[in-house]
ROGU-934445 format. One record per residue: residue number from 1; residue in one letter; z negated, x negated, y of N, C-alpha, C, O in turn. Coordinates in Angstrom, 3 decimals. Layout:
# residues N
r i NUM, aa A, n_Z Z, n_X X, n_Y Y, ca_Z Z, ca_X X, ca_Y Y, c_Z Z, c_X X, c_Y Y, o_Z Z, o_X X, o_Y Y $
...
//
This chain:
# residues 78
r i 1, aa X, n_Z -257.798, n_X -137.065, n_Y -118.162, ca_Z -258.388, ca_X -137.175, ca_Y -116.842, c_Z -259.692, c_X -136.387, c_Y -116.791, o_Z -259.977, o_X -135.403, o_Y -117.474 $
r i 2, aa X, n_Z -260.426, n_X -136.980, n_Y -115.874, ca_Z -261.672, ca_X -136.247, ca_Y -116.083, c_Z -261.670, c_X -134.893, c_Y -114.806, o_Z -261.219, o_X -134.963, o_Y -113.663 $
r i 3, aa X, n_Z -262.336, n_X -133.715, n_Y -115.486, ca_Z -262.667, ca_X -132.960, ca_Y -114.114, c_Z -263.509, c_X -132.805, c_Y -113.673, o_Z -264.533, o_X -132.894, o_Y -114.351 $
r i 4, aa X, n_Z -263.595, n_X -132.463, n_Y -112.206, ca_Z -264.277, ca_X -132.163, ca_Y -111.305, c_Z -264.825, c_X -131.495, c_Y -110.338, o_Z -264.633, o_X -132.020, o_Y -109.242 $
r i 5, aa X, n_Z -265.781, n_X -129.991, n_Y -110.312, ca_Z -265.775, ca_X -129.778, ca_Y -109.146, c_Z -265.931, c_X -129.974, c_Y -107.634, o_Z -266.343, o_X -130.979, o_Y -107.054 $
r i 6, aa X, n_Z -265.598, n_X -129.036, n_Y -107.213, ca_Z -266.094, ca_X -129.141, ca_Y -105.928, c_Z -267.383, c_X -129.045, c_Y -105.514, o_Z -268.054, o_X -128.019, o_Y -105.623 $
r i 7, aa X, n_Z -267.947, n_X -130.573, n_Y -104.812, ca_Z -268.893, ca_X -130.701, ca_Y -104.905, c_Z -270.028, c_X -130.707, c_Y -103.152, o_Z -271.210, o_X -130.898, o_Y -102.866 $
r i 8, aa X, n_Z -268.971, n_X -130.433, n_Y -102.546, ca_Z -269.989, ca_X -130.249, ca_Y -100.823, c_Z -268.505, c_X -129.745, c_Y -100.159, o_Z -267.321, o_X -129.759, o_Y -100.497 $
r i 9, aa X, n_Z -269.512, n_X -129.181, n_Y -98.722, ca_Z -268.353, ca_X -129.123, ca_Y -98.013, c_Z -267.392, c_X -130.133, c_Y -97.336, o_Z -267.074, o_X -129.984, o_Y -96.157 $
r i 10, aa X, n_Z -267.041, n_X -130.920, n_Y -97.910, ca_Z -266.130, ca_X -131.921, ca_Y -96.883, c_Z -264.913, c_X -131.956, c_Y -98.096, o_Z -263.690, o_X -132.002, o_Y -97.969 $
r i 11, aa X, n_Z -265.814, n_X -131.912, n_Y -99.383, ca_Z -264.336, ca_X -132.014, ca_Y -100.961, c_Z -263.844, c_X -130.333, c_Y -100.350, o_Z -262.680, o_X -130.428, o_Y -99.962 $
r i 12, aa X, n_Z -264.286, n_X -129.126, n_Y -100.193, ca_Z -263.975, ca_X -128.157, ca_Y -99.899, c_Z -263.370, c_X -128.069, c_Y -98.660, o_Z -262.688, o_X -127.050, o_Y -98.782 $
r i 13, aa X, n_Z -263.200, n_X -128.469, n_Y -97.611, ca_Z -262.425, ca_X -128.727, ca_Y -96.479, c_Z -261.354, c_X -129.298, c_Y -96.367, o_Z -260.442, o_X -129.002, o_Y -95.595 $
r i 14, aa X, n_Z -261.409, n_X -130.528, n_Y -97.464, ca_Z -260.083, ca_X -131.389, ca_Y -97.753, c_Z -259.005, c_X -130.783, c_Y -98.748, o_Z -257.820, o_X -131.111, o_Y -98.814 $
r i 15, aa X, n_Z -259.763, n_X -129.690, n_Y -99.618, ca_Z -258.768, ca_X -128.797, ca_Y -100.753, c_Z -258.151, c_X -127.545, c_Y -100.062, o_Z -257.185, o_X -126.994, o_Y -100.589 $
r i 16, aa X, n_Z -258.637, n_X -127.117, n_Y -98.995, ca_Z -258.100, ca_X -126.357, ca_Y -98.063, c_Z -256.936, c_X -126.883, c_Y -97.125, o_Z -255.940, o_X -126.277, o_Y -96.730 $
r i 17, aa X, n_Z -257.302, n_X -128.043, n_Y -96.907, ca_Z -256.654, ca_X -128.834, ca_Y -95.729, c_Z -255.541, c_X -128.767, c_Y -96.774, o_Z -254.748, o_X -127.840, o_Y -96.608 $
r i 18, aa X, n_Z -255.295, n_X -129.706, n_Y -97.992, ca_Z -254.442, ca_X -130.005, ca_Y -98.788, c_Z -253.221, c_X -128.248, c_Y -99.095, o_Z -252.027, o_X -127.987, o_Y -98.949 $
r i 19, aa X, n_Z -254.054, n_X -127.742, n_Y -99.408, ca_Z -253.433, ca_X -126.228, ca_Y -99.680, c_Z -252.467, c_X -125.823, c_Y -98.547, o_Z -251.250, o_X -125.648, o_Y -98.600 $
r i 20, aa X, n_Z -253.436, n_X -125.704, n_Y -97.367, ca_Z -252.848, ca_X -125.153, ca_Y -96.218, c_Z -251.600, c_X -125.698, c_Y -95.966, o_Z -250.604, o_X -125.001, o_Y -95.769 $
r i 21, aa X, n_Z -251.604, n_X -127.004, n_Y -95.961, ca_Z -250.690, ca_X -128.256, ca_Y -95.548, c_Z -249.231, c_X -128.522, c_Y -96.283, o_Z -248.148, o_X -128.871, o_Y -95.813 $
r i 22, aa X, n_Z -249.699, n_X -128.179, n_Y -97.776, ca_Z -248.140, ca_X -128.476, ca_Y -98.864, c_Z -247.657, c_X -127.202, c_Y -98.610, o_Z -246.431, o_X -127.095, o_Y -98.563 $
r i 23, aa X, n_Z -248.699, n_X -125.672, n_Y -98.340, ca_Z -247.986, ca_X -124.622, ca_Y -98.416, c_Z -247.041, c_X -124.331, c_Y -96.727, o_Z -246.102, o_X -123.564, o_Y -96.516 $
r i 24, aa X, n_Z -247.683, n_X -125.186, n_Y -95.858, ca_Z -246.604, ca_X -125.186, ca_Y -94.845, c_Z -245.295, c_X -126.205, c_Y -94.750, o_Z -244.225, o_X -125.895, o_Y -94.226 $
r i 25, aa X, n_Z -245.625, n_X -127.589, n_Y -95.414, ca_Z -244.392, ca_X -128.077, ca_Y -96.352, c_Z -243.395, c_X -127.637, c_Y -96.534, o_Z -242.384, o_X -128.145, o_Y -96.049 $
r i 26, aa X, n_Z -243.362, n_X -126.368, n_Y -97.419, ca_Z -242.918, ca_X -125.805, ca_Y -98.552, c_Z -242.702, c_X -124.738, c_Y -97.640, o_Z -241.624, o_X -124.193, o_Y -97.874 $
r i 27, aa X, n_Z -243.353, n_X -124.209, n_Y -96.640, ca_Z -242.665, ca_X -123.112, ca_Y -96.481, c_Z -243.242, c_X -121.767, c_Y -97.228, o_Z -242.578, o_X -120.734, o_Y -97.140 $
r i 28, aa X, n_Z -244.246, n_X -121.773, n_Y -97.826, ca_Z -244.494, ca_X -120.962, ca_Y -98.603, c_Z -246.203, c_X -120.105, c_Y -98.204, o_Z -246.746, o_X -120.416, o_Y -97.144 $
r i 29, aa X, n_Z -246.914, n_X -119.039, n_Y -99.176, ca_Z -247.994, ca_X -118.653, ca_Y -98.722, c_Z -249.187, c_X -119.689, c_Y -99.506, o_Z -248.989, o_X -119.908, o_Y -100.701 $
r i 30, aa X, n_Z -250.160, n_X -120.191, n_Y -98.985, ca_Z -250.962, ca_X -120.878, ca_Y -99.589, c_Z -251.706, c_X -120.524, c_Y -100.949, o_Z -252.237, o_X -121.267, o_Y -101.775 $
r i 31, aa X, n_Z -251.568, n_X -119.130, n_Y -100.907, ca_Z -251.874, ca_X -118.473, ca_Y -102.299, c_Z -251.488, c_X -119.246, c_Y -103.471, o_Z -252.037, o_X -119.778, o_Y -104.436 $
r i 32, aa X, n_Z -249.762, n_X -119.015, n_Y -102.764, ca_Z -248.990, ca_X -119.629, ca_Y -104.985, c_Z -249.212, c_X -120.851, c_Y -104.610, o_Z -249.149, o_X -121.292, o_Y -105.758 $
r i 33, aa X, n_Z -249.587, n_X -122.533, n_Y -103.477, ca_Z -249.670, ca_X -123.348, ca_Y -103.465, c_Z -251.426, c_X -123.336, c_Y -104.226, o_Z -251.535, o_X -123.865, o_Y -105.333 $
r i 34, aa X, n_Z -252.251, n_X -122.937, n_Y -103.796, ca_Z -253.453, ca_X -122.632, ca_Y -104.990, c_Z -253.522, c_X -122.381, c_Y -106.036, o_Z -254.262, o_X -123.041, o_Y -106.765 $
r i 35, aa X, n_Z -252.631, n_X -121.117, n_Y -106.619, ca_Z -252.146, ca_X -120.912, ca_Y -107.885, c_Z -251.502, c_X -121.882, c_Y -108.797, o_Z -251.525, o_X -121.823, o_Y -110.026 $
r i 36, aa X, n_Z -250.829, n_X -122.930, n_Y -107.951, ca_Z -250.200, ca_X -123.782, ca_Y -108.906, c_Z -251.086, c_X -125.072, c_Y -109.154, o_Z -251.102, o_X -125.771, o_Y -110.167 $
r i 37, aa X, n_Z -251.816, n_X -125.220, n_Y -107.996, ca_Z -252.729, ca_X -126.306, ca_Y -108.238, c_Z -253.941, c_X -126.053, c_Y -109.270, o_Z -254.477, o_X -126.916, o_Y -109.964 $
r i 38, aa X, n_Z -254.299, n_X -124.493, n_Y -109.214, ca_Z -255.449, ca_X -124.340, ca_Y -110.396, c_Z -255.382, c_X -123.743, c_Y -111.651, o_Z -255.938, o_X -124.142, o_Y -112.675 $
r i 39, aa X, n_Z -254.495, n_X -122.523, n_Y -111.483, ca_Z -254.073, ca_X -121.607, ca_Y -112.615, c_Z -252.755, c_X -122.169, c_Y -113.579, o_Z -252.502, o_X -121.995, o_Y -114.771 $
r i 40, aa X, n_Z -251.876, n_X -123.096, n_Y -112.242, ca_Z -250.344, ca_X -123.490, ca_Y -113.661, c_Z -251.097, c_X -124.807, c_Y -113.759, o_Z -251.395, o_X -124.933, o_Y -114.946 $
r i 41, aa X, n_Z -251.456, n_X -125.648, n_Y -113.195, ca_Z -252.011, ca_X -126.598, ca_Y -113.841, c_Z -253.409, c_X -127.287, c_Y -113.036, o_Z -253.658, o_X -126.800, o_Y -111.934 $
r i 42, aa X, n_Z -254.171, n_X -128.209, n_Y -113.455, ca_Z -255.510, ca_X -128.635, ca_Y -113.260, c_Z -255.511, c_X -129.726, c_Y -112.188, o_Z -256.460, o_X -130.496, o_Y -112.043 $
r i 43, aa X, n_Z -254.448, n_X -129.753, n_Y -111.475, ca_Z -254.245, ca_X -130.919, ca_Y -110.197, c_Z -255.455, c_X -131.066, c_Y -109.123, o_Z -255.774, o_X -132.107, o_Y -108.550 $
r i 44, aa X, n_Z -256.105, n_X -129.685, n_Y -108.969, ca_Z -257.361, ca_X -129.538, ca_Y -107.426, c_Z -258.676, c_X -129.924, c_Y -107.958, o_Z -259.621, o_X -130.243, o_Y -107.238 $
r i 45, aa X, n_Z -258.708, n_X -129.882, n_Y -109.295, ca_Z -259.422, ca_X -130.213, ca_Y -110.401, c_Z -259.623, c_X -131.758, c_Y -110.865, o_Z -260.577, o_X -132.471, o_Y -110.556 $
r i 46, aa X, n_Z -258.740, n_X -132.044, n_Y -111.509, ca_Z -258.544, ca_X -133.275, ca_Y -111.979, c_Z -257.680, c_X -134.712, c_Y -111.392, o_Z -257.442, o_X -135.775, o_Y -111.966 $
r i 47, aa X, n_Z -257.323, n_X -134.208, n_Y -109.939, ca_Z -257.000, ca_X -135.005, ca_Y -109.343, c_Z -256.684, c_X -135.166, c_Y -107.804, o_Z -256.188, o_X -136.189, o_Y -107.333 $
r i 48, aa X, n_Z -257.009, n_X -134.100, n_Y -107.107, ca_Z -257.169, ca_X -134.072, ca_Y -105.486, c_Z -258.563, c_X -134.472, c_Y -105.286, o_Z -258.795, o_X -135.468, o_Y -104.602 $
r i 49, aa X, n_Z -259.911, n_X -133.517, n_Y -106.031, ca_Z -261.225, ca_X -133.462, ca_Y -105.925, c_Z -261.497, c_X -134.956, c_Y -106.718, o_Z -262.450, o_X -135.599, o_Y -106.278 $
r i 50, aa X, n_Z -260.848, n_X -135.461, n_Y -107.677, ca_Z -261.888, ca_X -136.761, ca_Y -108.088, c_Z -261.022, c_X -138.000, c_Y -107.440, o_Z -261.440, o_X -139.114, o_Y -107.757 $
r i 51, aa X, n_Z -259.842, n_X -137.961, n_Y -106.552, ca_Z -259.581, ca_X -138.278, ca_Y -105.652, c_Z -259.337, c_X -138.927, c_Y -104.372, o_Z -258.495, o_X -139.718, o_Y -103.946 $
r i 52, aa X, n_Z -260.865, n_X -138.029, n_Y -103.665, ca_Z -261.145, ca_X -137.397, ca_Y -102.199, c_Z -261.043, c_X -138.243, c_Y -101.458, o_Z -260.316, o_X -138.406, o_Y -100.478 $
r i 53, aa X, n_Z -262.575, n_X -139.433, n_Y -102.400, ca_Z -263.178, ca_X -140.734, ca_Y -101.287, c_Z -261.516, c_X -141.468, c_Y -101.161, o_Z -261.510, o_X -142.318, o_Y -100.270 $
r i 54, aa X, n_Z -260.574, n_X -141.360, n_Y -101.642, ca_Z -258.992, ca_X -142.367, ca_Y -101.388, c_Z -258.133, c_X -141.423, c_Y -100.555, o_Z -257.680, o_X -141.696, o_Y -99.443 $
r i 55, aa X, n_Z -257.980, n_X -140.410, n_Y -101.142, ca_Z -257.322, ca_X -139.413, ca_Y -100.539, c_Z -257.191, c_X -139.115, c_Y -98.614, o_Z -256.399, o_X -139.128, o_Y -97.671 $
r i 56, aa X, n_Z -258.551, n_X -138.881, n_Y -98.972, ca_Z -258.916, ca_X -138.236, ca_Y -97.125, c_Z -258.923, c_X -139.199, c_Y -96.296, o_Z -259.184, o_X -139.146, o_Y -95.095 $
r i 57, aa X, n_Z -258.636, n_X -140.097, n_Y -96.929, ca_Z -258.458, ca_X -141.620, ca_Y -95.895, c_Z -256.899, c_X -141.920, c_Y -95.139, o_Z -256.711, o_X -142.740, o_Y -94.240 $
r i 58, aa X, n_Z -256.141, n_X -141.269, n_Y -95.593, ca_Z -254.553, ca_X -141.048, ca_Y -95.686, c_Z -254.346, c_X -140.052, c_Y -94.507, o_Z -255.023, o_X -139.375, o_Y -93.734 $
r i 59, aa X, n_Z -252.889, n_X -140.361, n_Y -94.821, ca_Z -252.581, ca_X -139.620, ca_Y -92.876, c_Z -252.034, c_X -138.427, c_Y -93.809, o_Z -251.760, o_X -138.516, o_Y -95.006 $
r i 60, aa X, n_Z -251.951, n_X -137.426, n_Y -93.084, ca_Z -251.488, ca_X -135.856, ca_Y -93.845, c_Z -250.636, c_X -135.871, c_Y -94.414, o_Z -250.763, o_X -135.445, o_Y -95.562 $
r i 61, aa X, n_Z -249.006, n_X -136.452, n_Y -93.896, ca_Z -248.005, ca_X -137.048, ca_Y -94.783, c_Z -248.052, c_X -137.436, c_Y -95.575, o_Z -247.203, o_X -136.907, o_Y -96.292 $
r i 62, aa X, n_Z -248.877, n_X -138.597, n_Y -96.380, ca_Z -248.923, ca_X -139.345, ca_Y -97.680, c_Z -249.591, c_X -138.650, c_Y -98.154, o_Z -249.417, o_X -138.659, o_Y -99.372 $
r i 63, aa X, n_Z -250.485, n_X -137.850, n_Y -97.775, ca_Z -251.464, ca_X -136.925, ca_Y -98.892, c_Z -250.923, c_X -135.653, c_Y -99.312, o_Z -251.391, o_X -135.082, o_Y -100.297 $
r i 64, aa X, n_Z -250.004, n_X -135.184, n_Y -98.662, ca_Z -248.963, ca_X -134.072, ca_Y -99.043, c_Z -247.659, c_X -134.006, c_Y -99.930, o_Z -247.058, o_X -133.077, o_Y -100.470 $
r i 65, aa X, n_Z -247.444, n_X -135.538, n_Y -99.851, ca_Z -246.396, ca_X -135.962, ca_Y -100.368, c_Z -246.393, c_X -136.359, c_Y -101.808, o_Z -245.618, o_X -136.321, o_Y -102.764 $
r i 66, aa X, n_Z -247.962, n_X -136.874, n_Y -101.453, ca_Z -248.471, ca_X -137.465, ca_Y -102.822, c_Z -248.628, c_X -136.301, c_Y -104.347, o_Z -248.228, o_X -136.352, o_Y -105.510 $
r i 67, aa X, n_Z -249.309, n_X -135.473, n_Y -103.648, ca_Z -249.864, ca_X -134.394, ca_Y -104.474, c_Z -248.132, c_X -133.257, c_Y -104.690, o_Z -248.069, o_X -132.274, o_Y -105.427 $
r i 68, aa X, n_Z -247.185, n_X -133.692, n_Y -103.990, ca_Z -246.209, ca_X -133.165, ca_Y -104.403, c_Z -245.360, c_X -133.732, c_Y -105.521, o_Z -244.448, o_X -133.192, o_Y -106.147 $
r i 69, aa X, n_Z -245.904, n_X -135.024, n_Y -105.630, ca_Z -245.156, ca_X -136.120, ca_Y -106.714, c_Z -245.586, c_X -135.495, c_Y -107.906, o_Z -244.994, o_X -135.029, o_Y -108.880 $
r i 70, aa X, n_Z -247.153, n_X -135.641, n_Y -107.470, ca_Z -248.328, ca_X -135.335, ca_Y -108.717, c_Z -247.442, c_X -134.379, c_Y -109.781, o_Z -247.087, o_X -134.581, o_Y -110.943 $
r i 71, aa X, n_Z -247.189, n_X -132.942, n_Y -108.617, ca_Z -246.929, ca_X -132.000, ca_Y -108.935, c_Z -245.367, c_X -131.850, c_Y -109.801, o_Z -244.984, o_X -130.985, o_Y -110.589 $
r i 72, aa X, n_Z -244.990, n_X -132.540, n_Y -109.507, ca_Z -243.710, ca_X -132.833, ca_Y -109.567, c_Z -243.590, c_X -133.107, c_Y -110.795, o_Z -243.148, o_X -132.296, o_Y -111.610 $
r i 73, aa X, n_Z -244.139, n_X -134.815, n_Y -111.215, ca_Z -244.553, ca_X -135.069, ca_Y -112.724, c_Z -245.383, c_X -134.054, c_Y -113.449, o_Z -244.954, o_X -133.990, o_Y -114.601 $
r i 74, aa X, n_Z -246.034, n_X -133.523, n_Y -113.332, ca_Z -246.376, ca_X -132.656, ca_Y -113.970, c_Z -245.756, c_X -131.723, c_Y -114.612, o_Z -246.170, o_X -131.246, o_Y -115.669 $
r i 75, aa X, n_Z -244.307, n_X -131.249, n_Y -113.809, ca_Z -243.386, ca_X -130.106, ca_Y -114.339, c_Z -243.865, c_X -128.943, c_Y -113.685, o_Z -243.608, o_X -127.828, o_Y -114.139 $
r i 76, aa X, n_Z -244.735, n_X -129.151, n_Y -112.359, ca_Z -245.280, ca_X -127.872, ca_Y -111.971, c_Z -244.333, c_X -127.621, c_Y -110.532, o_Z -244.027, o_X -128.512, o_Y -109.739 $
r i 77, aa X, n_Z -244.021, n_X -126.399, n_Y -110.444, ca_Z -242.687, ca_X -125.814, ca_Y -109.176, c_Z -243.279, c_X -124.909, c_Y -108.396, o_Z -244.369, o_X -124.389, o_Y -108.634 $
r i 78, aa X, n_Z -242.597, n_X -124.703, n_Y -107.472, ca_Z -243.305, ca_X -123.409, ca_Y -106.631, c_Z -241.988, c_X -123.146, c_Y -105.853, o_Z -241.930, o_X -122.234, o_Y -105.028 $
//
């Protein structure tokens, strides 16, 4: 997969949004939901941010859900 940064503020608003959002999901602090998306594996990177233009089109549910699958296949936990 290819990566990608973050490239304006609206990809940076939507990786926040995304963070904020699975880590209230989950129940958890948005920290380790960041941590797992960048440090255990390359998901905010290589697949929320190259993404976006499909992504941010989605209602909060499918985009939370989605990136939990992601996460999921990946083998990544929180």
């Amino acid at each position: 997969m290819t990566k990608h940064n973050i490239n304006n503020s609206n990809e940076l608003e939507f990786a926040i949004f995304c963070i904020e959002n699975i880590a209230a999901k989950l129940n958890v602090n948005a920290a380790i939901v960041y941590d797992a998306l960048t440090k255990k594996s390359s998901i905010l990177n290589d697949y929320i941010i190259p993404e976006y233009e499909i992504l941010h089109t989605q209602s909060k549910e499918y985009i939370v859900d989605d990136i939990l699958d992601v996460m999921k296949e990946r083998g990544i936990t929180i």
